[in-house]
Wavefront OBJ file of the C-alpha trace (Angstrom):
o trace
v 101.519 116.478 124.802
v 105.196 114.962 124.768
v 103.655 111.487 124.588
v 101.363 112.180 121.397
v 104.435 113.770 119.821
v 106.833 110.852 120.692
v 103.888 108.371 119.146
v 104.179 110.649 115.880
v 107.575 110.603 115.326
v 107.895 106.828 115.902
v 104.806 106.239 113.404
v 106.295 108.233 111.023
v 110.176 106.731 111.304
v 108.559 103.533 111.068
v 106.931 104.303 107.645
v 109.702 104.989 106.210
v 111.412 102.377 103.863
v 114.615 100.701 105.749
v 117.041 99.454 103.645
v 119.028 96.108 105.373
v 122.842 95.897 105.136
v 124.019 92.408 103.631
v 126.230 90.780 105.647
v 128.643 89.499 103.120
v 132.396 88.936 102.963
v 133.884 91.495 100.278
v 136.891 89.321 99.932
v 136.617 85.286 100.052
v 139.135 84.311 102.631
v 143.191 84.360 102.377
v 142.391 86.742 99.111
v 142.366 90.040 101.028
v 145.606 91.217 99.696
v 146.112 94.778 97.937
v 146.399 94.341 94.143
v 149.561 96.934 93.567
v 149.371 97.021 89.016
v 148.007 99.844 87.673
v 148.197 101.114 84.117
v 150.469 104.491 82.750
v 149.706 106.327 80.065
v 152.235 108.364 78.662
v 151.976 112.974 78.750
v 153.294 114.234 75.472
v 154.156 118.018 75.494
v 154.529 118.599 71.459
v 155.802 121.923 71.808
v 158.839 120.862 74.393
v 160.182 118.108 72.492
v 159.997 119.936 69.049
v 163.355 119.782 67.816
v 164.920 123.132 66.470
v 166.706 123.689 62.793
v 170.099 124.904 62.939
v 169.691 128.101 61.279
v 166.332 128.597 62.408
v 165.627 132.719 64.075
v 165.215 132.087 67.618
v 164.551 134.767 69.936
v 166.648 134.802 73.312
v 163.846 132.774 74.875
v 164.031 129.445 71.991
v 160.968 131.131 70.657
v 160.808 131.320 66.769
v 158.664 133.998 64.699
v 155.665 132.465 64.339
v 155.538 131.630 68.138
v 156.120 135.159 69.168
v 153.483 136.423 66.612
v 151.011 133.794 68.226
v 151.561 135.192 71.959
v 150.956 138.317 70.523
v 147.133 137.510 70.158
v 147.135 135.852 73.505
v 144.661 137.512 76.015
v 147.127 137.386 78.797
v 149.117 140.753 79.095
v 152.605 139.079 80.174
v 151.970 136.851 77.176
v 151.773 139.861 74.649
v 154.292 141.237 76.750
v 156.707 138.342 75.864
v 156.194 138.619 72.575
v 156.662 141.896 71.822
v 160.333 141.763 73.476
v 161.417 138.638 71.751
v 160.579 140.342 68.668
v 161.970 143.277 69.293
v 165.464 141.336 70.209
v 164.352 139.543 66.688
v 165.082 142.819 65.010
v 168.047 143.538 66.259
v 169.581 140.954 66.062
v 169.161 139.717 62.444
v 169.750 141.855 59.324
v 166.600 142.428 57.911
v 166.923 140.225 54.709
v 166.109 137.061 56.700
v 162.897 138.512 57.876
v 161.548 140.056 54.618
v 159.005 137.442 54.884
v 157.690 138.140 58.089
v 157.523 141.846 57.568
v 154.055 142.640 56.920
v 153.017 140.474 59.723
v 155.611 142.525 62.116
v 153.901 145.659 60.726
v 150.518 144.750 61.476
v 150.883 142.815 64.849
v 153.222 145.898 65.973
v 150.620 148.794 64.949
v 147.543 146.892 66.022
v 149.096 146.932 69.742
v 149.208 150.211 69.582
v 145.468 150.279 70.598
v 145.636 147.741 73.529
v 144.406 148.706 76.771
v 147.568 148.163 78.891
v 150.330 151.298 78.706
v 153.521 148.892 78.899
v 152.264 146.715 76.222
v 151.217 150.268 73.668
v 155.367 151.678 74.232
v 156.937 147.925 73.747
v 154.365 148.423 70.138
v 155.882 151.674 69.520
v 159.362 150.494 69.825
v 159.246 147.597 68.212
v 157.708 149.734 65.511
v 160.819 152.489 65.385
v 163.091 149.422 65.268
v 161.427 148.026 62.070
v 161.232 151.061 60.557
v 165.010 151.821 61.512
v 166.523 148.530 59.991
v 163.938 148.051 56.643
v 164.571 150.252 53.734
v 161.969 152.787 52.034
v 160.924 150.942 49.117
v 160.799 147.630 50.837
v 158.568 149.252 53.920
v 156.475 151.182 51.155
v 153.397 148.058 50.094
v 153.042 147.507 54.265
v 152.739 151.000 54.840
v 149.707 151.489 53.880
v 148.958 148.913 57.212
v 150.401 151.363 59.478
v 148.825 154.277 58.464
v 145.087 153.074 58.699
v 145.869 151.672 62.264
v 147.601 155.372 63.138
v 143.997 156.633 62.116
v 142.069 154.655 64.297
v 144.278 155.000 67.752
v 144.047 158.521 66.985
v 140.008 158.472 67.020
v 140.287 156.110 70.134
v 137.497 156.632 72.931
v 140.217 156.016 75.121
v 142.716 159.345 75.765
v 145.827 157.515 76.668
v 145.681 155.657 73.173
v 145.054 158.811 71.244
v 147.742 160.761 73.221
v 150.258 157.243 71.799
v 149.135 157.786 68.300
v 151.526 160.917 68.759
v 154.510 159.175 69.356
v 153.486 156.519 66.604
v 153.247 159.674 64.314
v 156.633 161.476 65.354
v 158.215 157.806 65.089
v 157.063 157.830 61.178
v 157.902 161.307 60.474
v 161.329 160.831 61.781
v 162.164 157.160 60.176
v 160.610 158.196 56.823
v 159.160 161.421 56.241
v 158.343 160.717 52.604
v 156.190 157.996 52.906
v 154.556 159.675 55.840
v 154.024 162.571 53.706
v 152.450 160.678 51.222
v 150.050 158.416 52.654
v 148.751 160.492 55.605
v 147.547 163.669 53.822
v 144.068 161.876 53.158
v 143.558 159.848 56.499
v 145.502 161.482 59.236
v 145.534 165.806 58.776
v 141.502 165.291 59.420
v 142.460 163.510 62.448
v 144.436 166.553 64.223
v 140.990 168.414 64.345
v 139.447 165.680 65.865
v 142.079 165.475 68.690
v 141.061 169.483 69.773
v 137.598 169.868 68.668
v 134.193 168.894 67.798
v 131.778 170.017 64.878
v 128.812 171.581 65.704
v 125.522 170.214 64.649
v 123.972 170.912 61.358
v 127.112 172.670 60.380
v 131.260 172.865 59.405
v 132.215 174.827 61.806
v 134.298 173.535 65.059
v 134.368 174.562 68.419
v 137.533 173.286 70.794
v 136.981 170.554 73.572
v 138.537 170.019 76.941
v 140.769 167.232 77.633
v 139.794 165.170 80.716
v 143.048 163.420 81.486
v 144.894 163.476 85.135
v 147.526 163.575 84.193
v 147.647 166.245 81.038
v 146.047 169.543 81.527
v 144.302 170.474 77.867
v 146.607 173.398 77.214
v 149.304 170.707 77.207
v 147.515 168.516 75.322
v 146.747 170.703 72.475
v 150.659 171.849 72.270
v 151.147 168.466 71.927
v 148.577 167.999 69.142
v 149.908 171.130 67.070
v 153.772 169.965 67.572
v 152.869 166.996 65.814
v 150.920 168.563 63.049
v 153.228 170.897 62.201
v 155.904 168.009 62.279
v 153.593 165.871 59.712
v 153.095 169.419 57.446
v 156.945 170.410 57.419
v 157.275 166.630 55.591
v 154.813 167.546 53.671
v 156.164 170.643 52.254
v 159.905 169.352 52.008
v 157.999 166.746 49.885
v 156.525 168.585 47.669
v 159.631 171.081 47.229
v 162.125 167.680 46.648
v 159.052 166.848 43.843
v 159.234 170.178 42.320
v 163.084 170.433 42.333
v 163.391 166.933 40.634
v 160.598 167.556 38.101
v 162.478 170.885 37.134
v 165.232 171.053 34.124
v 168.192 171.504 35.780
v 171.280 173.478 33.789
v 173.941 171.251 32.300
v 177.588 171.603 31.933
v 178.437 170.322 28.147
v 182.397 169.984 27.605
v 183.872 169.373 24.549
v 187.269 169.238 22.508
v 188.078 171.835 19.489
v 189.454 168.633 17.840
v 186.169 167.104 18.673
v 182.358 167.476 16.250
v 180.431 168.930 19.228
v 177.225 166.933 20.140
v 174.620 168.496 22.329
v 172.240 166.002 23.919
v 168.921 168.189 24.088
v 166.833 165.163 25.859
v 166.342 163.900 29.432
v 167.964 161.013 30.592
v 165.324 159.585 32.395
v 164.502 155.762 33.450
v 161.246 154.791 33.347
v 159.745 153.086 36.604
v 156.698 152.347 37.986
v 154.786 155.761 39.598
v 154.712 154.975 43.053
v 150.182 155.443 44.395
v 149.818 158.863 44.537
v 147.118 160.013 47.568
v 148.104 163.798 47.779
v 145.081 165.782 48.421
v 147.046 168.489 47.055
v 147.499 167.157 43.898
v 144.630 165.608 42.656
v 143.735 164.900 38.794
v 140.870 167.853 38.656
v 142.638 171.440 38.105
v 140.792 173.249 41.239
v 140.499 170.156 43.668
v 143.427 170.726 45.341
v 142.767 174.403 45.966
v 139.226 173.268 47.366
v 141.128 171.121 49.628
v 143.428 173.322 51.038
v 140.783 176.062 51.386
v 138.339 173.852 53.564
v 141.537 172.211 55.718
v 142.679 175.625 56.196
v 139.223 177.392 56.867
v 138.538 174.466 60.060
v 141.839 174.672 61.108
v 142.037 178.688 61.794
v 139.536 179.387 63.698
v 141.273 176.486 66.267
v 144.558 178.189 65.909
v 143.359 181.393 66.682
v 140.872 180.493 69.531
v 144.126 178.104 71.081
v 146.145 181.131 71.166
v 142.756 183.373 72.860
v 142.764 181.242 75.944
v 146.336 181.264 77.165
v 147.243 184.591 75.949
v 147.911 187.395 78.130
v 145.164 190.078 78.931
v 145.646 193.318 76.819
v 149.064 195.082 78.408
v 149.279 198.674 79.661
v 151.976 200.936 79.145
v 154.213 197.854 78.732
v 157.137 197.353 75.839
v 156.682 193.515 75.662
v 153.777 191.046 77.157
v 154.918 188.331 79.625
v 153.786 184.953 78.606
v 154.710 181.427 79.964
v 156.851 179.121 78.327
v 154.185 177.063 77.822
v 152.041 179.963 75.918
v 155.536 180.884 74.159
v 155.607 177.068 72.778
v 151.648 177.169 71.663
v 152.937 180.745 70.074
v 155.386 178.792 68.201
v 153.762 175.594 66.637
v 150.519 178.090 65.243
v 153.108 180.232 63.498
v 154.942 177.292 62.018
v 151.853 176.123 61.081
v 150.695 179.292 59.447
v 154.397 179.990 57.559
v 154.130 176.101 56.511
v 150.543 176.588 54.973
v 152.097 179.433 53.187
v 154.384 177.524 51.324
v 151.344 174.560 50.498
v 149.861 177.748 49.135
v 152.708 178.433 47.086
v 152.912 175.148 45.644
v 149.282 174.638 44.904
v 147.824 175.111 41.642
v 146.802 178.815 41.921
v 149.172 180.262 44.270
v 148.416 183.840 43.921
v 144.673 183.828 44.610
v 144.999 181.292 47.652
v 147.687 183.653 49.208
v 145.392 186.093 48.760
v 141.909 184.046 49.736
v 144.304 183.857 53.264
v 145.573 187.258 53.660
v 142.155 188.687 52.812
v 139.773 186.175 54.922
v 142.514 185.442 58.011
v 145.143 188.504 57.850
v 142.915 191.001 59.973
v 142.521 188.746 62.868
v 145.935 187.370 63.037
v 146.826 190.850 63.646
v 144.391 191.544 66.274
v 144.963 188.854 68.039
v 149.070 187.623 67.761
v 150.422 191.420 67.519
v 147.552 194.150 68.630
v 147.094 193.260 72.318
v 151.009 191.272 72.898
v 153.693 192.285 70.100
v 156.524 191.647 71.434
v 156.558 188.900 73.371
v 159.235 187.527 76.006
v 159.319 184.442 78.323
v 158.794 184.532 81.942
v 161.097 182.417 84.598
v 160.213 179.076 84.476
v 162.925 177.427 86.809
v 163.733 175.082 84.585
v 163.039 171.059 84.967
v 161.417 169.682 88.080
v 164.330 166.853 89.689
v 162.853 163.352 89.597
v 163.197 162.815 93.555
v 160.302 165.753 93.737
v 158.117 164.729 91.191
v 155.160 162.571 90.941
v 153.899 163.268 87.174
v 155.534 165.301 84.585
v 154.279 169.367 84.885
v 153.677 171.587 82.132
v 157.728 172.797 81.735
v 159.175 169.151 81.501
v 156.196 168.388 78.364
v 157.087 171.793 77.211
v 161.430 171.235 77.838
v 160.702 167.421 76.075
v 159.209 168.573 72.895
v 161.631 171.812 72.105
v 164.460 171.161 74.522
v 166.372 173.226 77.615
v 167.891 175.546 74.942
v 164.178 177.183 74.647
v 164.772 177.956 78.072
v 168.255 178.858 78.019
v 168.548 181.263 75.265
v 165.158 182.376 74.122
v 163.855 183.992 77.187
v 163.051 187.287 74.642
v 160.723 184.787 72.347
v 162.959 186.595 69.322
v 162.090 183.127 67.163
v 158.052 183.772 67.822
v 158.779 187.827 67.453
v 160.253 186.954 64.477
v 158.132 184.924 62.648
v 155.441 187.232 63.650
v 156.817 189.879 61.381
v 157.266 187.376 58.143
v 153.576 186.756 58.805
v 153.135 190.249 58.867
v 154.970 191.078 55.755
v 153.251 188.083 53.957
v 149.603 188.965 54.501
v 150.618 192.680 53.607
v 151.127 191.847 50.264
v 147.587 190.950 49.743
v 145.435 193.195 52.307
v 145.931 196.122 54.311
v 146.419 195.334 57.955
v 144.961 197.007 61.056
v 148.608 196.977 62.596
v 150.728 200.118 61.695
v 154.109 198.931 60.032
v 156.165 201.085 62.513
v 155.054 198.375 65.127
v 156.898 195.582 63.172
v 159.737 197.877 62.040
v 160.726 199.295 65.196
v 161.453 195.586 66.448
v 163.138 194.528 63.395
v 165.401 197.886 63.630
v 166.272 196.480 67.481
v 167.101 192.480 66.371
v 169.936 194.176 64.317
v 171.443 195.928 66.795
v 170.882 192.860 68.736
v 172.370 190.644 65.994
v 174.985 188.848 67.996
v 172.316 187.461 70.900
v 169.867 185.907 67.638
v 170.165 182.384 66.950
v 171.409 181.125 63.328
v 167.445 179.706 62.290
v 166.002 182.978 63.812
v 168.862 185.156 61.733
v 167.516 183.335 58.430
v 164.155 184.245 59.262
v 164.746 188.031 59.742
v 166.710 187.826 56.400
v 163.811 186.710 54.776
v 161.379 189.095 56.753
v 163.756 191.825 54.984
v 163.654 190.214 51.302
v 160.239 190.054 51.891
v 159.967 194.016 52.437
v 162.440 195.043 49.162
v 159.859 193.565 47.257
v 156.721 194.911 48.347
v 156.793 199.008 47.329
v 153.374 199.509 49.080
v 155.573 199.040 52.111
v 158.521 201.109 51.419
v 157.464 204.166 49.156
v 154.914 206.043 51.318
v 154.979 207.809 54.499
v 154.809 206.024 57.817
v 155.931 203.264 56.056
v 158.776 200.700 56.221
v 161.999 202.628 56.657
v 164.252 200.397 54.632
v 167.075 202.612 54.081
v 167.995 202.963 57.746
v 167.842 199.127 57.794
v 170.561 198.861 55.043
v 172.779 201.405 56.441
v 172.859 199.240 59.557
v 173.440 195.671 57.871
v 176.466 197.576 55.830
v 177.722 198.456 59.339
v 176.868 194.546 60.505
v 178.515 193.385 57.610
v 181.854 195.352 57.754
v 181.659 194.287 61.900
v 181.251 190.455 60.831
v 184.631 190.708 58.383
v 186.432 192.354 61.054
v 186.033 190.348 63.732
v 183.952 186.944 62.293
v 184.222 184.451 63.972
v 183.626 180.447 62.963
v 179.828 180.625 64.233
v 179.136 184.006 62.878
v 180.052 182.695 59.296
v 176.636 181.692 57.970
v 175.144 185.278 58.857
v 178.287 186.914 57.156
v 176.791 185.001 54.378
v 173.345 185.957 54.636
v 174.126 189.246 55.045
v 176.297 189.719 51.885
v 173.698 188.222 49.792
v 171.087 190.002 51.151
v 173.191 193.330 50.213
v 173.763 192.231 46.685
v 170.111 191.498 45.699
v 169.385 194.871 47.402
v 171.949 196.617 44.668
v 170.035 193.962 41.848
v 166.413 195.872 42.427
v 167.923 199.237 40.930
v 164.375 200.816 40.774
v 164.964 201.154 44.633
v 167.676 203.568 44.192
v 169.433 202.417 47.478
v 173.278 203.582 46.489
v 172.070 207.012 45.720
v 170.208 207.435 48.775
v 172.548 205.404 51.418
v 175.492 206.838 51.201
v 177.078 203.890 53.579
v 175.194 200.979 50.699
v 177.303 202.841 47.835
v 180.833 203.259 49.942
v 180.245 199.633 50.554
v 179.335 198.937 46.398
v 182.848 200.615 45.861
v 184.799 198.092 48.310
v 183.248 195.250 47.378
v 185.178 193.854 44.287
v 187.935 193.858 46.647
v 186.782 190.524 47.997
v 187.669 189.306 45.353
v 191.410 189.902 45.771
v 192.191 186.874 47.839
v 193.711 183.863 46.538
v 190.863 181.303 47.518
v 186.666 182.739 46.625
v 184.425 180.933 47.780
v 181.733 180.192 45.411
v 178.436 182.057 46.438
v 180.447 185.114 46.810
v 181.103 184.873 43.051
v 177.704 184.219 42.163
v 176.799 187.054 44.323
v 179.293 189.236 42.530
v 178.558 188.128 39.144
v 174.501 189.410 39.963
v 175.709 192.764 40.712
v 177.488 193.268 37.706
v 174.909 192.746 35.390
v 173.750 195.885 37.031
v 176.917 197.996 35.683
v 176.460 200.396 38.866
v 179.076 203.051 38.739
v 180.203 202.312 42.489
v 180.911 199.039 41.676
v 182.230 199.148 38.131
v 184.673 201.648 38.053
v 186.483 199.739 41.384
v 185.999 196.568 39.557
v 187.955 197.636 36.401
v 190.787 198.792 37.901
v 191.139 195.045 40.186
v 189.839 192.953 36.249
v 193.800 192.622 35.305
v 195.063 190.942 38.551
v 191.600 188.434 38.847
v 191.178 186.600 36.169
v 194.308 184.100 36.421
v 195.055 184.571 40.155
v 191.686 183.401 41.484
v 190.705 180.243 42.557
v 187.019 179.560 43.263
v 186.272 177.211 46.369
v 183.102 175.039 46.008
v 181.668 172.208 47.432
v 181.042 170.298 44.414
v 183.125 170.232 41.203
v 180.002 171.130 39.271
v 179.746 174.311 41.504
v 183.304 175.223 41.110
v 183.424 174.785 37.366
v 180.345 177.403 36.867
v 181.788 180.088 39.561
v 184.733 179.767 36.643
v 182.353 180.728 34.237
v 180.869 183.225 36.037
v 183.836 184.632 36.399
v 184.875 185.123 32.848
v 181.482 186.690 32.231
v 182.059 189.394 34.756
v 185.888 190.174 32.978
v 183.868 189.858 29.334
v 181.611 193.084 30.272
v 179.294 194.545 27.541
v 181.833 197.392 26.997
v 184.089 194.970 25.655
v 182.119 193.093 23.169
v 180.718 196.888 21.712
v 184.424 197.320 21.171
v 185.183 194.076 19.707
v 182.234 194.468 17.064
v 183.352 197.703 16.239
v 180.371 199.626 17.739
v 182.288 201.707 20.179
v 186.240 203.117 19.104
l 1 2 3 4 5 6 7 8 9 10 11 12 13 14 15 16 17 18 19 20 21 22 23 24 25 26 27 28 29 30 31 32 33 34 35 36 37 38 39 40 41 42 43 44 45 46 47 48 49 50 51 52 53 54 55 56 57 58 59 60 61 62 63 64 65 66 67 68 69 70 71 72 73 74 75 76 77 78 79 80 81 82 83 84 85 86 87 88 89 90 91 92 93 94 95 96 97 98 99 100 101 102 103 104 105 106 107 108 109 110 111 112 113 114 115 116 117 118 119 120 121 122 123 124 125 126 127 128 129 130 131 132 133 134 135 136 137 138 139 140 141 142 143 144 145 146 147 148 149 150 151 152 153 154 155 156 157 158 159 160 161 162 163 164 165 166 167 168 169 170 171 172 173 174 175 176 177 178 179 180 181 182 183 184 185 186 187 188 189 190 191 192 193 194 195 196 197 198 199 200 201 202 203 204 205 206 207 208 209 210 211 212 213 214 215 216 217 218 219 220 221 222 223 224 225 226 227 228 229 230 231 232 233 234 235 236 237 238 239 240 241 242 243 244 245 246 247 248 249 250 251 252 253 254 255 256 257 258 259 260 261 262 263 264 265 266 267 268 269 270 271 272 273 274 275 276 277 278 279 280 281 282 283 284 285 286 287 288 289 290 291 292 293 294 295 296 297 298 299 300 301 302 303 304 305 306 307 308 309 310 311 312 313 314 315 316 317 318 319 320 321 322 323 324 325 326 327 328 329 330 331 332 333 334 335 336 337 338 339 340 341 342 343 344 345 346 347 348 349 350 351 352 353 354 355 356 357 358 359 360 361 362 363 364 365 366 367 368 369 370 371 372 373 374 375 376 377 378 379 380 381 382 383 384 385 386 387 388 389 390 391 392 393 394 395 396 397 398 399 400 401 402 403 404 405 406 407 408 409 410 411 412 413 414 415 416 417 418 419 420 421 422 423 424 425 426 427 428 429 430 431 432 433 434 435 436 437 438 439 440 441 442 443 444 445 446 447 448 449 450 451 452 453 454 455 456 457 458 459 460 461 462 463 464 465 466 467 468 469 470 471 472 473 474 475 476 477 478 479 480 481 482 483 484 485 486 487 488 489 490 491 492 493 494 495 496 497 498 499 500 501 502 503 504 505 506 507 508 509 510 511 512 513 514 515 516 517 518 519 520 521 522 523 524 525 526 527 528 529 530 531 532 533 534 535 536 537 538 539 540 541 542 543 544 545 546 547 548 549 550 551 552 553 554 555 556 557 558 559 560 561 562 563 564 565 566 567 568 569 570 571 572 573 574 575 576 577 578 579 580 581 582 583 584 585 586 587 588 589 590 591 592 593 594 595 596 597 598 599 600 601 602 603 604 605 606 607 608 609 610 611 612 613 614 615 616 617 618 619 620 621 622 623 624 625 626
């Protein structure tokens, strides 16, 4: 056996071909020396040995613009990263004349990263983003803007979460560098967005149903505070828009001086330059008559149901035998942005093309559930304890307070633990709607709290005072509310604010002053709506009618009280005229009006006079009265 396999192998090694090794010398002899040349070719690095212009824009790393731009598109993240920060030291530290070239390019490399994948590289996007915006004027951002905007649309449709939840801070950077042009240009593209963020439409129809956030890090009750706080941000530019349109479209009264020595030439025309109309995308305003109201109708009839539903799931269960419902601060926050929202749809409303029948489309299809389900089962609401911020030694991730104490600040926590700006705003909601529909809710409800924020005055903040003045101007001029039984008891509210008023002369401080302000006005438009019959029926409203020339008596007016005073005189109520007759000698010369504008201060003049020149006076200077 070994022997037959030993003959095999050898057979086989000896068929195998055998190549022979020639013996020959590799090097003749005495030439077996090393040959030591070799060649060199030279390494040219182009970029390295570029020579730079004097007054060439270099970043802090010898990078110019269109360097940084390039490493913007590079695929490796420290790359982009690089970039972004030279050209964010770019910005600030050039005026922005020398890059006026560059700008659109900044624009569109800055917004695009706003959808990369990497966190660090989407906030170095953002801020480079606020710092353009911050150094470039309006009109010279305004033909890039456009850029921005359609890149804002698409983060916020993102599959990914963390670049939707960035398209929020884009947003809030635009709103706050220029409101305008935000207010413009987003109406079309971005308000669809926000519904997109909470919900989803169900199939084969327009209705929406709300979806649940799946982030780690952001519970969905956050996420959809978050969501509202920026819509109502991008709708409050929206209205202050429109109302800055509206006030500069309006004829606005003219002063005219002249000299008797003088022919008198009134210019009856409007000095106005002609320009090119800024692109108008206002889905408000469209060319067709009833386009915008279809608009606002459909936006509005998606958008409730959300609002409402939002509200549903972190609202308290029904109370019993409770004053006020508990809620959290972060319930008392959603609370806060869905009745912004609603009061800043109101106003849209009023500045649409048929105001009266969309206030009423609203009230009628959308006032019966707001009241079942913001003031039926909760009115009035207060804040639990929330113990305040979390310190940063504790902390992993941000909770539900700090999101909640970095949108609104620690001064919701520190000084609106009753919720009296929500409580509030409920009851201008209230009064609103009523206009249009009868509600479910009782009016005692609403004036029972308003009767306890006046006696309360002094603990109300200045924005929440305003609205409570309103809620009240709001009331004078609905009689359904006043006149019948069970009603609005509006009388017992005057006879306090006389008492508030007299308190707030007494003893008013420097703070206090706006509400002194708001107060008196208030009071004098009360005595302007005569069919009321307030001074006969208040005995406190008509002492106060009598007294009230006397402000007049000091040495320095200030302006709105004059205008004030000059409204209540048209009136030629007895309380006030006979008091005011017997002061008309020592006013006219002794009184100087204070105003913050000489415009203002020449018309309180005027005003003036006209109070002094009453209608008894001119009978008697025609003849018609002896």
């Amino acid at each position: 056996m070994v022997k037959s396999g030993k003959r095999k192998f050898v057979k086989k090694e000896k068929a195998k071909v055998h190549l022979k090794v020639a013996h020959k010398t590799l090097l003749p002899k005495g030439q077996n020396v090393t040959d030591t040349n070799f060649k060199v070719r030279k390494i040219v690095l182009h970029g390295q040995l570029k020579e730079r212009g004097d007054h060439e824009i270099l970043s802090k790393g010898n990078l110019n613009i269109k360097e940084l731009l390039s490493r913007l598109n590079h695929h490796n993240m420290w790359q982009r990263q690089s970039g972004l920060e030279g050209l964010i030291d770019l910005v600030a530290s050039y005026p922005p004349q020398t890059m006026a070239v560059h700008l659109s390019s900044f624009l569109e490399a800055a917004s695009r990263l706003t959808l990369d994948g990497e966190a660090d590289i989407r906030q170095l996007a953002v801020k480079l983003l606020s710092s353009i915006l911050t150094a470039v004027e309006e009109k010279q951002i305004a033909p890039s803007f456009e850029i921005v905007i359609r890149y804002l649309a698409c983060a916020m449709s993102h599959i990914n979460s963390a670049v939707r939840e960035t398209s929020l801070n884009v947003l809030d950077v635009l709103i706050t560098k220029h409101p305008k042009l935000t207010a413009v240009h987003c109406q079309t593209v971005v308000l669809p967005g926000f519904l997109d963020l909470i919900s989803s439409k169900l199939s084969d129809t327009t209705s929406r149903k709300l979806t649940v956030q799946i982030n780690e890090h952001t519970t969905t009750s956050v996420w959809r505070l978050k969501v509202l706080n920026s819509l109502r941000s991008l709708l409050s530019a929206i209205v202050k828009n429109t109302s800055l349109r509206s006030e500069n479209s309006s004829d606005l009264n003219r002063t005219v001086n002249w000299k008797d020595s003088c022919r008198l030439h009134v210019p009856l025309y409007n000095s106005i330059s002609l320009k090119t109309g800024p692109l108008d995308f206002n889905i408000f305003q469209k060319a067709e008559k009833n386009s915008s109201t279809t608009e606002i109708q459909n936006y509005t009839a998606s958008l409730m149901p959300l609002l409402i539903d939002t509200f549903i799931e972190v609202a308290p269960s029904k109370r019993e035998n409770k004053n006020s419902s508990e809620i959290s601060l972060q319930t008392a926050s959603i609370l806060k942005c869905i009745l912004d929202i609603i009061l800043l749809l109101w106003k849209i409303f009023q500045n649409s093309d048929n105001p009266s029948e969309m206030m009423a489309w609203f009230s009628i299809n959308y006032g019966p559930k707001i009241c079942q389900t913001f003031i039926s089962n909760g009115f009035p609401y207060i804040t639990l304890n929330s113990g305040g911020r979390t310190s940063d030694k504790v902390k992993k991730h941000k909770t539900d307070t700090d999101v909640v104490l970095d949108l609104f600040g620690d001064s919701m926590v520190q000084s609106d633990t009753k919720c009296s700006k929500q409580n509030i705003d409920l009851c201008l909601v209230y009064f609103l709607l009523s206009k249009y529909k009868i509600l479910p809710v009782p009016v005692k409800i609403i004036s029972l709290y308003i009767n306890n924020s006046l006696n309360s005055y002094k603990s109300i903040d200045h924005q929440s005072f305003v609205v409570l003045m309103h809620c009240l101007e709001t009331v004078s001029e609905n009689n359904d509310l006043i006149k019948p039984e069970d009603s609005f008891d509006l009388n017992s509210v005057i006879e306090k604010l006389v008492i508030i008023h007299n308190d707030m002369v007494t003893n008013d401080s420097r703070h206090r002053h706006e509400k002194t302000k708001l107060v008196f006005n208030y009071l004098c438009s009360i005595a302007s709506k005569t069919h009321l019959k307030i001074a006969e029926e208040v005995e406190e409203f008509g002492s106060w009618l009598t007294l009230l020339p006397e402000f007049m008596c000091q040495r320095k007016v200030p302006y709105h009280l004059v205008k004030a005073l000059s409204n209540v005189a048209r009136y030629n109520l007895p309380e006030f005229s006979k008091s005011f007759n017997m002061l008309k000698p020592a006013l006219l010369d002794n009184v100087e009006i204070v105003a913050d504008n000489k415009a203002d201060k020449m018309n309180g003049q005027t005003l003036l006079k006209d109070m002094m020149y009453t209608q008894y006076d001119w009978e008697k200077e025609i003849g018609l009265v002896n």
